[in-house]
N, C-alpha and C positions, 0 to 999 in steps of 0.2 A: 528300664529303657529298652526298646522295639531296636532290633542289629538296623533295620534304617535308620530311625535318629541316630544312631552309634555314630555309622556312613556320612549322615549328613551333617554335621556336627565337624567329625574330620573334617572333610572336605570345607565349611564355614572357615574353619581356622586356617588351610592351605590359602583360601581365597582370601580370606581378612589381612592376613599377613602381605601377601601382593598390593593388595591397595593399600595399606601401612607402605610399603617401601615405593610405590609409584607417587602415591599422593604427598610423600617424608611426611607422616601425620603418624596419628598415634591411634586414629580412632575407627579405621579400615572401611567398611564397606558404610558405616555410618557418617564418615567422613565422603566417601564416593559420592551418596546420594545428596549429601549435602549440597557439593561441588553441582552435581547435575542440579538442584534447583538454584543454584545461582548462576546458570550458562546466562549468556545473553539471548539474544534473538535468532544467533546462528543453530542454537538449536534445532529450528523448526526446519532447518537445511540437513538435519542429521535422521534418516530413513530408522523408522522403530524405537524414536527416543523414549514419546510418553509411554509406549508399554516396554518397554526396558526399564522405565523408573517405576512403574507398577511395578513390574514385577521383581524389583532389585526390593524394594520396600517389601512385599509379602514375603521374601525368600528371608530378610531379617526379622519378623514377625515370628516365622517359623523356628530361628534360631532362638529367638528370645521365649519364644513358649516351651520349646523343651528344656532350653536351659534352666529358666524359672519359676515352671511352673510343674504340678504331677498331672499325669493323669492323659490324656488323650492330647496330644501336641497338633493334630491335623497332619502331621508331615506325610506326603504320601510320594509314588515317584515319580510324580511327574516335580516334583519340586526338586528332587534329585537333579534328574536331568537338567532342570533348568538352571540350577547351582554348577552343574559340571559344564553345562553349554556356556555360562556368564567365566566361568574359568578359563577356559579353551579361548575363548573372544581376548581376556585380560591376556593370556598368553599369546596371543597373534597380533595383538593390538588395534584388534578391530569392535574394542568395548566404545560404547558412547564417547565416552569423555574423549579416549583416540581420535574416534572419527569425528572430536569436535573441532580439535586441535587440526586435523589436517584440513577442515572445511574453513577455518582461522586462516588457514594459510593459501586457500587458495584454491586446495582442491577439491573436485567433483567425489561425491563420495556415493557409494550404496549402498543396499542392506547386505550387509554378510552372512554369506553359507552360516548354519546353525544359533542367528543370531536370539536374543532372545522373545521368547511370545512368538516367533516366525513357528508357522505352524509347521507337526513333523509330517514329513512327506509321507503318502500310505497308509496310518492306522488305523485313520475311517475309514477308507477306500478299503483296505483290505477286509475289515468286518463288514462293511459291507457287500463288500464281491462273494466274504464266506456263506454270507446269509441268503444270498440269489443262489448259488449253488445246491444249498439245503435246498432251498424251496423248489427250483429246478428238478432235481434228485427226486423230490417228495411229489410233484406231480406228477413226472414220468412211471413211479410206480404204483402210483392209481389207475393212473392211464392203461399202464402191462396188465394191472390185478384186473381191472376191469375185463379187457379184451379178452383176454385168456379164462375166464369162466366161460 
């Protein structure tokens, strides 16, 4: 086993066990998803539902193939992240089902700082700022080689 499955794996168990005690259920994050397809319609009032519940389902997908299976699990880190950002949300209470419950009640709700599938601020933008710069760099010293013969 790959020290990330190790990580992600922990981490599964920290996060299982939360939804085990939120939900009083036995069945954690299987139980979550569960709960999220049987919301009603307020649902559609709750910002990043359907890819929240994508991606709550692939992140137990990934649990369940290294747990069960040898050999190449797919787990990679961006699934990390998305397992510690679905954490952090369960911990603020700003996970789906929360923001179902307060849209239940009446209030306005929005997508939450780091919620999940919310894309990360920067990663592309910075590969690609580093890649203009290259090129940048790499004409300017065609340009010098040039002149200067």
């Amino acid at each position: 086993m790959r020290m990330l499955e190790a990580k992600y794996l922990g981490l599964y168990k920290q996060v299982e066990a939360v939804c085990v005690e939120r939900l009083s259920g036995k069945y954690g994050v299987t139980e979550y998803i569960t709960h999220m397809e049987n919301a009603g319609n307020e649902k559609a009032r709750v910002p990043g539902w359907d890819v929240a519940y994508k991606k709550l389902k692939h992140l137990r997908w990934i649990r369940t193939k290294i747990a069960h299976e040898t050999g190449d699990s797919e787990c990679s880190k961006e699934d990390y992240r998305d397992l510690k950002a679905f954490q952090k949300l369960l911990k603020r209470k700003k996970d789906p089902l929360s923001l179902l419950q307060q849209v239940k009640s009446g209030k306005k709700v929005k997508m939450p700082r780091g919620a999940l599938g919310q894309k990360q601020s920067g990663g592309a933008a910075k590969v690609l700022v580093g890649v203009l710069v290259v090129a940048v760099l790499a004409v300017a010293a065609f340009l010098l080689f040039k002149f200067l013969r």
